[in-house]
Residue frames as a rotation matrix with the C-alpha (Angstrom) as fourth column:
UNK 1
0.848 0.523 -0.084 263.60
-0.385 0.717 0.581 9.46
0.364 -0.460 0.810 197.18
UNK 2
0.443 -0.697 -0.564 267.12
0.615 0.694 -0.374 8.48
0.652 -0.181 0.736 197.38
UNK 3
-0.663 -0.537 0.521 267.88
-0.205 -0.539 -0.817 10.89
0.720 -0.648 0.247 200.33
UNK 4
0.705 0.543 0.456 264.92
-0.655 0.252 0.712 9.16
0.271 -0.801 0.534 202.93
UNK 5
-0.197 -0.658 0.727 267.05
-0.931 -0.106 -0.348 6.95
0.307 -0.746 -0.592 205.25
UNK 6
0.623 0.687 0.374 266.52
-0.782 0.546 0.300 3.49
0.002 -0.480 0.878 205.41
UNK 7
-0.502 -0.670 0.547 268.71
-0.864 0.362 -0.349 1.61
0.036 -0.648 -0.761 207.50
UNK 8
0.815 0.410 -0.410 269.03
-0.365 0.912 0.186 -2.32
0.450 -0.002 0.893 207.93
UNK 9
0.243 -0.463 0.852 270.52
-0.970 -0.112 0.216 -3.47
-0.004 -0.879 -0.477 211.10
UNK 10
0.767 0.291 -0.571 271.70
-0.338 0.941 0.026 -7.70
0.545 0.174 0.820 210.82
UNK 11
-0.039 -0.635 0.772 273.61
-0.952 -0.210 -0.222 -9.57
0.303 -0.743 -0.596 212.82
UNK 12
-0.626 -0.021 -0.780 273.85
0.197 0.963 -0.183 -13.28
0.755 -0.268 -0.599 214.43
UNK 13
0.790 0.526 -0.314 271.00
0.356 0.022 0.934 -14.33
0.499 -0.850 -0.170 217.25
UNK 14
0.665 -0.521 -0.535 272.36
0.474 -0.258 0.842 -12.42
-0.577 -0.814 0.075 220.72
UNK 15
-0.049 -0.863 0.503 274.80
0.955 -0.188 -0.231 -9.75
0.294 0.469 0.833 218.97
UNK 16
-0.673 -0.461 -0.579 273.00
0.694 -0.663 -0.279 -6.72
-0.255 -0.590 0.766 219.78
UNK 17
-0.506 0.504 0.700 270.47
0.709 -0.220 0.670 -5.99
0.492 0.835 -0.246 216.92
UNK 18
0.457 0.889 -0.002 267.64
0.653 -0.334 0.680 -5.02
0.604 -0.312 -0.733 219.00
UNK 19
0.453 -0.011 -0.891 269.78
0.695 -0.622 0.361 -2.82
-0.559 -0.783 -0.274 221.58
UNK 20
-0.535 -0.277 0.798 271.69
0.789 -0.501 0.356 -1.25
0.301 0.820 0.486 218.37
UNK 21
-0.544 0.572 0.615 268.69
0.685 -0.121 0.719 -0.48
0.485 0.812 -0.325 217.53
UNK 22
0.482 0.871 -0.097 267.06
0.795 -0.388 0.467 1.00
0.369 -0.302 -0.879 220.53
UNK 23
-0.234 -0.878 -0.418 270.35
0.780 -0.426 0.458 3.08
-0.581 -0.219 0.784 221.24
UNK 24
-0.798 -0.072 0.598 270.00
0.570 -0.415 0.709 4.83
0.197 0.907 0.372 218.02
UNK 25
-0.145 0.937 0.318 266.58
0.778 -0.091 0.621 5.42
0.611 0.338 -0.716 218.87
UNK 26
0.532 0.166 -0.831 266.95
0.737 -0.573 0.357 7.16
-0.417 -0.802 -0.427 222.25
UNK 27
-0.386 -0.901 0.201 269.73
0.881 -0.295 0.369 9.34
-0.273 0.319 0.908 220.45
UNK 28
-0.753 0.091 0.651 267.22
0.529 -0.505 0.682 10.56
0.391 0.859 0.332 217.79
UNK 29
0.278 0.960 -0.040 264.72
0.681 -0.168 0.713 10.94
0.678 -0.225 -0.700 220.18
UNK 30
0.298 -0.176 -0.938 266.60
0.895 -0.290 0.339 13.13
-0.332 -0.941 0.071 222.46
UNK 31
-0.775 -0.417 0.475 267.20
0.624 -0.385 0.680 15.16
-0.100 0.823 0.559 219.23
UNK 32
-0.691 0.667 -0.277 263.84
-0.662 -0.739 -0.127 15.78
-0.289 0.096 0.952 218.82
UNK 33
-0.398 0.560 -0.727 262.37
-0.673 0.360 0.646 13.36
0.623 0.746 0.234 216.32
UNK 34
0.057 0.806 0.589 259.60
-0.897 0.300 -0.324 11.21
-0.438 -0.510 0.740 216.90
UNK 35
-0.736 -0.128 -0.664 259.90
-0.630 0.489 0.604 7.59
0.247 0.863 -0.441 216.42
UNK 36
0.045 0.598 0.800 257.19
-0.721 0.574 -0.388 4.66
-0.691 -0.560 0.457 216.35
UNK 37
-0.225 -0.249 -0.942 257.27
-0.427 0.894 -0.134 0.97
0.876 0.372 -0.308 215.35
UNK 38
0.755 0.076 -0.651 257.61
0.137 0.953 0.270 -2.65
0.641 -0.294 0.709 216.62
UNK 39
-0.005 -0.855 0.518 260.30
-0.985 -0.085 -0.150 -3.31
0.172 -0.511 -0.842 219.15
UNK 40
0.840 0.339 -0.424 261.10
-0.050 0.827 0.561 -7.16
0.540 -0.450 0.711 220.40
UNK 41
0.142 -0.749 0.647 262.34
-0.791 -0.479 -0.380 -7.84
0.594 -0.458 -0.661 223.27
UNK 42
-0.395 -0.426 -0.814 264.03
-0.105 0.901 -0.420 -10.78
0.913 -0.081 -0.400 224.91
UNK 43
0.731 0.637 0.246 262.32
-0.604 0.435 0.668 -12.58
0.319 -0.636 0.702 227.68
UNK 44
-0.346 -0.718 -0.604 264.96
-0.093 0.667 -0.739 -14.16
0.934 -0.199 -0.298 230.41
UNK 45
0.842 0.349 0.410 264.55
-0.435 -0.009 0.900 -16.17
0.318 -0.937 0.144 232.84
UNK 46
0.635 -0.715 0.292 267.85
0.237 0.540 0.807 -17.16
-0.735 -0.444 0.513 234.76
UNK 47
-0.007 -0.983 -0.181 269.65
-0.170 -0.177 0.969 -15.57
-0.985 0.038 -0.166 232.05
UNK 48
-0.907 0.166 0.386 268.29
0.414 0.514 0.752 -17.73
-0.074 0.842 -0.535 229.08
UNK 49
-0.731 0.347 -0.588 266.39
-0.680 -0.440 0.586 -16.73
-0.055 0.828 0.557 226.55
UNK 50
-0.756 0.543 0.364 262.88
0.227 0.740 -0.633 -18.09
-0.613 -0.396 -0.683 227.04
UNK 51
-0.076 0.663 0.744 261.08
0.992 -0.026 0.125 -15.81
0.103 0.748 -0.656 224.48
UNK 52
-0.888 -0.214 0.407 259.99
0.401 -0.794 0.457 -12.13
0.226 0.569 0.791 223.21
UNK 53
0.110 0.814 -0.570 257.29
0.560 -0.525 -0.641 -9.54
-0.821 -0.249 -0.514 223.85
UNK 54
-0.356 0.109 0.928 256.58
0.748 -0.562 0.353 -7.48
0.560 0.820 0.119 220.90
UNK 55
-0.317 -0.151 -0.936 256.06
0.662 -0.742 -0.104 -3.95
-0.679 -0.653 0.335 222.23
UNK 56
0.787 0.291 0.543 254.67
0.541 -0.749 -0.382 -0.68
0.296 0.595 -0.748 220.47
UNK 57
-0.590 -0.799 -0.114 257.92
0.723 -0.460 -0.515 1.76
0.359 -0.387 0.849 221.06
UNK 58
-0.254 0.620 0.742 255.19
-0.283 -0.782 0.556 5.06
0.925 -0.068 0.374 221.22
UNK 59
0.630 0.664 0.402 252.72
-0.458 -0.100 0.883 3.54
0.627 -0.741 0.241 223.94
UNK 60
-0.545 -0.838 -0.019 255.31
-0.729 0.485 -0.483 0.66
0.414 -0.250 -0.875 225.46
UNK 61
0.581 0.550 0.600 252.20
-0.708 0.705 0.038 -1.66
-0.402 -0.447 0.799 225.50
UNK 62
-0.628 -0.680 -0.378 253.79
-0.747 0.663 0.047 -5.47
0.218 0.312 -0.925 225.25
UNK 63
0.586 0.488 0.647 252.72
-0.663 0.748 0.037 -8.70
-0.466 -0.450 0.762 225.44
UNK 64
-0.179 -0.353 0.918 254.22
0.046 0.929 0.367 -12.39
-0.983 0.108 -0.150 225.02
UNK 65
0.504 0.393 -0.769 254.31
-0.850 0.068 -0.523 -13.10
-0.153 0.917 0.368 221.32
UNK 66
0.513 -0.076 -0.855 256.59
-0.350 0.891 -0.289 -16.03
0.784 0.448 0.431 221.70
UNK 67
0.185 -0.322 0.928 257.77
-0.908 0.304 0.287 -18.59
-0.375 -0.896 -0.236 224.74
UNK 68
-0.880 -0.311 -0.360 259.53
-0.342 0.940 0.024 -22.02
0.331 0.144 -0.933 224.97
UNK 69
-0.980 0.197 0.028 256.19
0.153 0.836 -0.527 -22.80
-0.127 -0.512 -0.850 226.89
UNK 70
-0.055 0.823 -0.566 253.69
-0.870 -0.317 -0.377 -21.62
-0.489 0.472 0.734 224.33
UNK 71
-0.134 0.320 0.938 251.38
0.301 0.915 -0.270 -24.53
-0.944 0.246 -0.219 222.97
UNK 72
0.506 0.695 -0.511 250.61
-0.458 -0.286 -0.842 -22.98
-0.731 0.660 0.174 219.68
UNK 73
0.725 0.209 0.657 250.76
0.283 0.779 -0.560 -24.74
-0.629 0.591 0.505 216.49
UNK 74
0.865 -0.468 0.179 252.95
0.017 -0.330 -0.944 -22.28
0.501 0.820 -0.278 214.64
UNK 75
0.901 -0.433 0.023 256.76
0.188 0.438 0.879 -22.81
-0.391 -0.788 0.476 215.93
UNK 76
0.731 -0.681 0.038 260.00
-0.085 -0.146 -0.986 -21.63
0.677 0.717 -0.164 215.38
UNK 77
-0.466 -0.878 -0.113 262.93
-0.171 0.214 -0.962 -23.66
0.868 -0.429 -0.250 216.83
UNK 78
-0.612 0.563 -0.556 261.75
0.544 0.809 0.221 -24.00
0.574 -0.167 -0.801 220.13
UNK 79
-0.920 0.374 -0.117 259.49
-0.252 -0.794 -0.552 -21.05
-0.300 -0.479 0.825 220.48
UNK 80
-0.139 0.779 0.611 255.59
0.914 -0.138 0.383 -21.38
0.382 0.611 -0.693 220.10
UNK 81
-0.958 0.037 0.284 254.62
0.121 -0.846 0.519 -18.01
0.259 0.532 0.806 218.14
UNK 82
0.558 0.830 -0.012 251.09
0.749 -0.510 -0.422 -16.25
-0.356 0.226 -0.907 218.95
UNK 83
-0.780 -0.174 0.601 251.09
0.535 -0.683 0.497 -13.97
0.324 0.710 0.626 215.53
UNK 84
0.410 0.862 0.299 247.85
0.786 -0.500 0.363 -12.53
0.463 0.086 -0.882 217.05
UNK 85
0.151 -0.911 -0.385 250.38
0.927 -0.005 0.376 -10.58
-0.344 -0.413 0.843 218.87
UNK 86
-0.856 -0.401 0.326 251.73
0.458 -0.295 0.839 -9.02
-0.241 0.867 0.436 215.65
UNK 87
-0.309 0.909 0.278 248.05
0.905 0.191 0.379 -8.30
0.292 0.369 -0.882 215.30
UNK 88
0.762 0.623 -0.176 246.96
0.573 -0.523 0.632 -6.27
0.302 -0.582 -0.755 218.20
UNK 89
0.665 -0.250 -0.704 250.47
0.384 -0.694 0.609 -4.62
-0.640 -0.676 -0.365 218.95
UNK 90
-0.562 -0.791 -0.242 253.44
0.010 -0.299 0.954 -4.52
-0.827 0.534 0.176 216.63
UNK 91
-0.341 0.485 0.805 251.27
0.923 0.011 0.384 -4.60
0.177 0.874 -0.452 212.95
UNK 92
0.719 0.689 0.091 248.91
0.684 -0.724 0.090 -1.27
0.129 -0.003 -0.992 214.13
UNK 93
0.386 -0.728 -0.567 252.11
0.282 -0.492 0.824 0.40
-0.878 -0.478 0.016 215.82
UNK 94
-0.739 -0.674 -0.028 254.13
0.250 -0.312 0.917 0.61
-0.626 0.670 0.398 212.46
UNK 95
0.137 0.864 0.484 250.62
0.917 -0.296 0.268 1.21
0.374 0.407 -0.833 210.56
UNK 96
0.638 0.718 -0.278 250.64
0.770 -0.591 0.241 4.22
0.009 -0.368 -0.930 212.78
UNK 97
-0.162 -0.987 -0.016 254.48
0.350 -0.073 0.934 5.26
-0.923 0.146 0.357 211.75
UNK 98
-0.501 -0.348 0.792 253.41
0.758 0.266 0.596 5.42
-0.418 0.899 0.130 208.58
UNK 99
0.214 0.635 0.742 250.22
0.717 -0.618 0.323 7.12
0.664 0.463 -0.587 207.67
UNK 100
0.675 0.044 -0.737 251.17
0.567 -0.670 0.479 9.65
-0.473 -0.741 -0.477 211.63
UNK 101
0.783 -0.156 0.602 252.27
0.203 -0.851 -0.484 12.81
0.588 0.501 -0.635 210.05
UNK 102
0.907 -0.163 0.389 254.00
-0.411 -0.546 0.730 13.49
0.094 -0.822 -0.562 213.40
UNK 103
0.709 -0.548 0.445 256.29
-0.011 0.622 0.783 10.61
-0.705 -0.560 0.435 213.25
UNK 104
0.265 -0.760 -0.594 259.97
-0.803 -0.515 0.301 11.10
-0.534 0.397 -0.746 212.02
UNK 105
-0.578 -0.532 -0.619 261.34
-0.676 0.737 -0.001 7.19
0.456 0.418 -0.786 211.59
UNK 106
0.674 0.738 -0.028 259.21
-0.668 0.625 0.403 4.38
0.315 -0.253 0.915 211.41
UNK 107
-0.571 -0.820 -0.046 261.46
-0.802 0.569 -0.181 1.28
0.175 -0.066 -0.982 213.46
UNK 108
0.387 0.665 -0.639 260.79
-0.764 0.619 0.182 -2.38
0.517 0.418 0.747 212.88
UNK 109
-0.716 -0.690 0.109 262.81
-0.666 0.628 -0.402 -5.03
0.209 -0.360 -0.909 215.14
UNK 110
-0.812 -0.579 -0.071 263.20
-0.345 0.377 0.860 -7.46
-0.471 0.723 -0.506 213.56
UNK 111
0.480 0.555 -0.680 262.21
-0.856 0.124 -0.502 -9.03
-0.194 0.823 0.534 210.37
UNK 112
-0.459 -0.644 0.613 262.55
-0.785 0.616 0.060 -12.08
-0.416 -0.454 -0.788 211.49
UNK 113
-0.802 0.539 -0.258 261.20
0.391 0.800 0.454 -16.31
0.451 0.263 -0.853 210.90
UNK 114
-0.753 0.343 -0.562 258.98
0.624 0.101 -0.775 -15.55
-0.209 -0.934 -0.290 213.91
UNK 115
-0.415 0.524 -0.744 257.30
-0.354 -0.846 -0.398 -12.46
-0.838 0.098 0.537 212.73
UNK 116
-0.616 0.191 -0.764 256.75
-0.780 -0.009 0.626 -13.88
0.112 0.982 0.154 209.03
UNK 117
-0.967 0.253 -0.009 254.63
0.241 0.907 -0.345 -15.78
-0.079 -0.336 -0.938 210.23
UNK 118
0.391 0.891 -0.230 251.91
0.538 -0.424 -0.728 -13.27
-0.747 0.161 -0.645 209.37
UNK 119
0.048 0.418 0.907 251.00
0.981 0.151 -0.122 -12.75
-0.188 0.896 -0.402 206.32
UNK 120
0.657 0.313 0.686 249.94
0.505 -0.858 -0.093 -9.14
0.559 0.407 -0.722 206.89
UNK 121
0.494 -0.631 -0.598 253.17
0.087 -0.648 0.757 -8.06
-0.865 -0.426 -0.265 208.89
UNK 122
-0.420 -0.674 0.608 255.00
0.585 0.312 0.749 -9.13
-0.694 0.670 0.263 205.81
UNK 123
-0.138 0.172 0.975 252.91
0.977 -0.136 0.162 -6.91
0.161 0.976 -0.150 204.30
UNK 124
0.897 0.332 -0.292 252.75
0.414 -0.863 0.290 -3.70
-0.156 -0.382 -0.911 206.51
UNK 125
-0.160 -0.987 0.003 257.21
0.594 -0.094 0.799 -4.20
-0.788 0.129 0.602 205.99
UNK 126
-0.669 -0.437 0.601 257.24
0.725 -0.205 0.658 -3.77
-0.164 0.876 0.454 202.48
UNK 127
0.565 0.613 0.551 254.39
0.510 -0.785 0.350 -0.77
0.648 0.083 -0.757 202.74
UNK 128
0.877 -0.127 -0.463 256.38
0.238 -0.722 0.649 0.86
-0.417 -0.680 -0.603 205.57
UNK 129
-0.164 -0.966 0.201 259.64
0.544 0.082 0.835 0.22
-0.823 0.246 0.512 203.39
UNK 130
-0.090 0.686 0.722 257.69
0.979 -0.071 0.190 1.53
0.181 0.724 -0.666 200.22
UNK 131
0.560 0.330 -0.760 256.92
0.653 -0.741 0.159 4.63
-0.510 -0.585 -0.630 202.61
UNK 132
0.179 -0.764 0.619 258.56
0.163 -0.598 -0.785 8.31
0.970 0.241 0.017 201.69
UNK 133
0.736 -0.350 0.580 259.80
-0.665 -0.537 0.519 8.32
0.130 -0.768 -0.628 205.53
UNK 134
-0.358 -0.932 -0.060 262.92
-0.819 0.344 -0.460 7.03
0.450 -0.115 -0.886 207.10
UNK 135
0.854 0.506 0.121 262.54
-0.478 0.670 0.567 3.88
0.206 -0.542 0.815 208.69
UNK 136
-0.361 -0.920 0.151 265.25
-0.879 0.281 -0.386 1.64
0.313 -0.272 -0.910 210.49
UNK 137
0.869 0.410 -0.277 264.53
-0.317 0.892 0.323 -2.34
0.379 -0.193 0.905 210.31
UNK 138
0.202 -0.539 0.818 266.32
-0.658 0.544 0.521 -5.07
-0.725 -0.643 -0.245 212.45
UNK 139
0.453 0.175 -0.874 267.11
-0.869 0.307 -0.389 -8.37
0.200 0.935 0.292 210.03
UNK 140
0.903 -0.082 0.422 267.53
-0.093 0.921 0.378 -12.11
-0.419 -0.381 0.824 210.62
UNK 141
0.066 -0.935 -0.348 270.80
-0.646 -0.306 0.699 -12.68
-0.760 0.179 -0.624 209.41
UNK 142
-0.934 -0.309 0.178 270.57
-0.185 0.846 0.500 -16.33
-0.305 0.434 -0.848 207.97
UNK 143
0.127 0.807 0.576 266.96
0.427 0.480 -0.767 -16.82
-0.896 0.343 -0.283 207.21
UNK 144
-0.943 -0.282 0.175 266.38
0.133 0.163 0.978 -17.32
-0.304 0.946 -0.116 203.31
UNK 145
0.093 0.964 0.248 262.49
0.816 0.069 -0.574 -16.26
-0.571 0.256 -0.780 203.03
UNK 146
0.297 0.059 0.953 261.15
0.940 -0.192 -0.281 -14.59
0.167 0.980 -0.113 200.34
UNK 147
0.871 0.454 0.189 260.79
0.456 -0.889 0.034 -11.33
0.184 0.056 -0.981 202.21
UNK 148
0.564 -0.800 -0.204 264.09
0.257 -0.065 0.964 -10.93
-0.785 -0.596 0.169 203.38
UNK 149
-0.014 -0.778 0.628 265.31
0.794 0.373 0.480 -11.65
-0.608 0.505 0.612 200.51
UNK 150
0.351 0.371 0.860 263.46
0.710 -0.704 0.014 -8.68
0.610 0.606 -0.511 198.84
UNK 151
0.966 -0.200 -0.164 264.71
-0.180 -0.975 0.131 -6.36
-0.186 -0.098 -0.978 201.37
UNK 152
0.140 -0.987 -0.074 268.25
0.437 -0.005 0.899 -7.57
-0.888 -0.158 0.431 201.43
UNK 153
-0.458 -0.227 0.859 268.13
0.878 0.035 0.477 -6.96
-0.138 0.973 0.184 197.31
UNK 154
0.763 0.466 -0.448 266.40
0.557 -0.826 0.090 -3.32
-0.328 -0.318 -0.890 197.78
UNK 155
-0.045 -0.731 0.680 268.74
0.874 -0.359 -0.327 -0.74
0.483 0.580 0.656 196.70
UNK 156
0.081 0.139 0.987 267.39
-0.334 -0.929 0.158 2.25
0.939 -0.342 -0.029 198.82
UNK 157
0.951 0.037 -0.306 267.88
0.277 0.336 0.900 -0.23
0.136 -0.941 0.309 201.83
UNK 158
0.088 -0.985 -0.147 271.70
-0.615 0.063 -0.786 0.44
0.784 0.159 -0.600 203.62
UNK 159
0.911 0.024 -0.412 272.68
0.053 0.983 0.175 -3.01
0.410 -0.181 0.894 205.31
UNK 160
-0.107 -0.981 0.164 274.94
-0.569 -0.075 -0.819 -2.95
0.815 -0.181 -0.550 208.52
UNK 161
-0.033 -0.058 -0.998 276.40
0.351 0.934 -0.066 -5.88
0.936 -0.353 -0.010 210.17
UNK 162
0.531 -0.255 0.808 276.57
-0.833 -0.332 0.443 -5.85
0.155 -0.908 -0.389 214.24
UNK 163
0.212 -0.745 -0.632 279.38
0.184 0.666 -0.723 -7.41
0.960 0.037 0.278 215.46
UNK 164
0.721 0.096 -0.687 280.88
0.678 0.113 0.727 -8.32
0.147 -0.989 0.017 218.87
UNK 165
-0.503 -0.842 0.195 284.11
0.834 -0.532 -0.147 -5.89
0.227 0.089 0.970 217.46
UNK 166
-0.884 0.034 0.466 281.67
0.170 -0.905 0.390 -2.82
0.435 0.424 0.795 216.29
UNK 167
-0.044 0.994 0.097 278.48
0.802 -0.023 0.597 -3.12
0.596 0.104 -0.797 217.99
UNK 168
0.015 0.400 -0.916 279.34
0.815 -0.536 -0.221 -0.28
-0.579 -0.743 -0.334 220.93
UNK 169
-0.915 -0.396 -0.072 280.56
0.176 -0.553 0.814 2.22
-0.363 0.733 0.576 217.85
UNK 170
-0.844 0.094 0.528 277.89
0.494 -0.249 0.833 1.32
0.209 0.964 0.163 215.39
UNK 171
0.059 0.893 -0.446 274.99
0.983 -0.129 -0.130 3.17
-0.173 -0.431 -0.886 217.18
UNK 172
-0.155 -0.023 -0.988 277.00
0.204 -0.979 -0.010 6.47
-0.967 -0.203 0.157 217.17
UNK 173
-0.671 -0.731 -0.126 277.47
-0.076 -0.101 0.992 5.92
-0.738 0.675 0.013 213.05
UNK 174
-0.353 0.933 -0.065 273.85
0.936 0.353 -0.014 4.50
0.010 -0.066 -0.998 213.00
UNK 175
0.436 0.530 -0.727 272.81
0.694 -0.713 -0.103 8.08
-0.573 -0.459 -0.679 214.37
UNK 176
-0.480 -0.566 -0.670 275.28
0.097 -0.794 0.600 9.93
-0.872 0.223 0.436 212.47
UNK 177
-0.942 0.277 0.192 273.81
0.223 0.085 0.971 8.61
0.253 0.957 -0.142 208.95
UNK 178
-0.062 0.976 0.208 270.25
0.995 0.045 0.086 9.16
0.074 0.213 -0.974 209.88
UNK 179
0.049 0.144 -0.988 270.84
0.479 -0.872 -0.103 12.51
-0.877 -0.468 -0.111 211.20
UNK 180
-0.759 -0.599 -0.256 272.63
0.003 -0.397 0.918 13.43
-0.651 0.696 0.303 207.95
UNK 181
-0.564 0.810 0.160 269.21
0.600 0.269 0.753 12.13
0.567 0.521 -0.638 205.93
UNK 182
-0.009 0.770 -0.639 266.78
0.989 -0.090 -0.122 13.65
-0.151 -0.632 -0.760 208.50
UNK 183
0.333 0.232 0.914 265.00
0.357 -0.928 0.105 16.93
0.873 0.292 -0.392 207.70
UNK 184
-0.912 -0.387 0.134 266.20
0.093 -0.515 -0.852 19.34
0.399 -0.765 0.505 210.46
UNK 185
0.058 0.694 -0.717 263.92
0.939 0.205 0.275 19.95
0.338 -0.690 -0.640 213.26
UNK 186
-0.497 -0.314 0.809 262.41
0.361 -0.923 -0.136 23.23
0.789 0.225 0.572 213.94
């Protein structure tokens, strides 16, 4: 078990996480390997950061999952969250990482305030982490919830930082360690 790959990407808000992350991906995927998961992705309008689409990576369906000008009751900072979102795209997507025979690395971006808001993403994580496949998660940097804390304290998890120094590097080093873990491809 301790040769499956499982990468944890963290970083301050706006470092890079999520492109890291999708770097790596195109890498492995030009390799060969099949990945599927969650993806978020920033929402600008004039530049600024107005909110996130949650995204299957496989199909590239998206939708809004959080906006400065969402009414909804559940809030973080000044985003209102629709977790139903999380429901209908990013929750089934990594479900389908897991149990899809086909698929090489399950990817999660991000494990964040926003996302923990549901109950059952917080529980598809720690099943897709749990998984025997590779899997490469994004990570809030500063939030202090429970789940976080359980991966950060994981032992089969490996935890690199993006920085504004290392972030064009760590993608190749990102790719270098999964490759090294990853069954060859035939």
């Amino acid at each position: 078990m301790d040769d499956i790959p499982k990468i944890g990407v963290t970083g301050m808000p706006n470092v890079g996480k999520t492109q890291t992350l999708i770097k790596v991906i195109e890498f492995l995927e030009e390799s060969g390997y099949t990945i599927e998961g969650m993806i978020t992705e920033t929402i600008l309008e004039d530049n600024k950061r107005v909110g996130f689409y949650v995204k299957d990576w496989q199909t590239g369906e998206k939708e809004v999952f959080a906006h400065v000008n969402f009414e909804y009751k559940e809030k973080v900072g000044d985003y209102g969250v629709d977790t139903s979102v999380l429901d209908k795209i990013g929750i089934p997507a990594i479900e389908k990482a897991i149990i899809d025979e086909d698929v090489d690395v399950i990817v999660i971006d991000e494990i964040g305030k926003m996302e923990m808001l549901s109950e059952r993403f917080c529980e598809v994580v720690i099943e897709a982490l749990d998984s025997d496949k590779p899997i490469m998660v994004t990570l809030h940097k500063k939030s202090r919830t429970p789940l976080l804390q359980d991966v950060r304290r994981r032992d089969d998890i490996r935890i690199l930082e993006v920085t504004p120094v290392n972030r064009n590097l760590l993608p190749y080093k990102l790719e270098k360690i999964m490759k090294e873990k990853l069954p060859p491809l035939f």
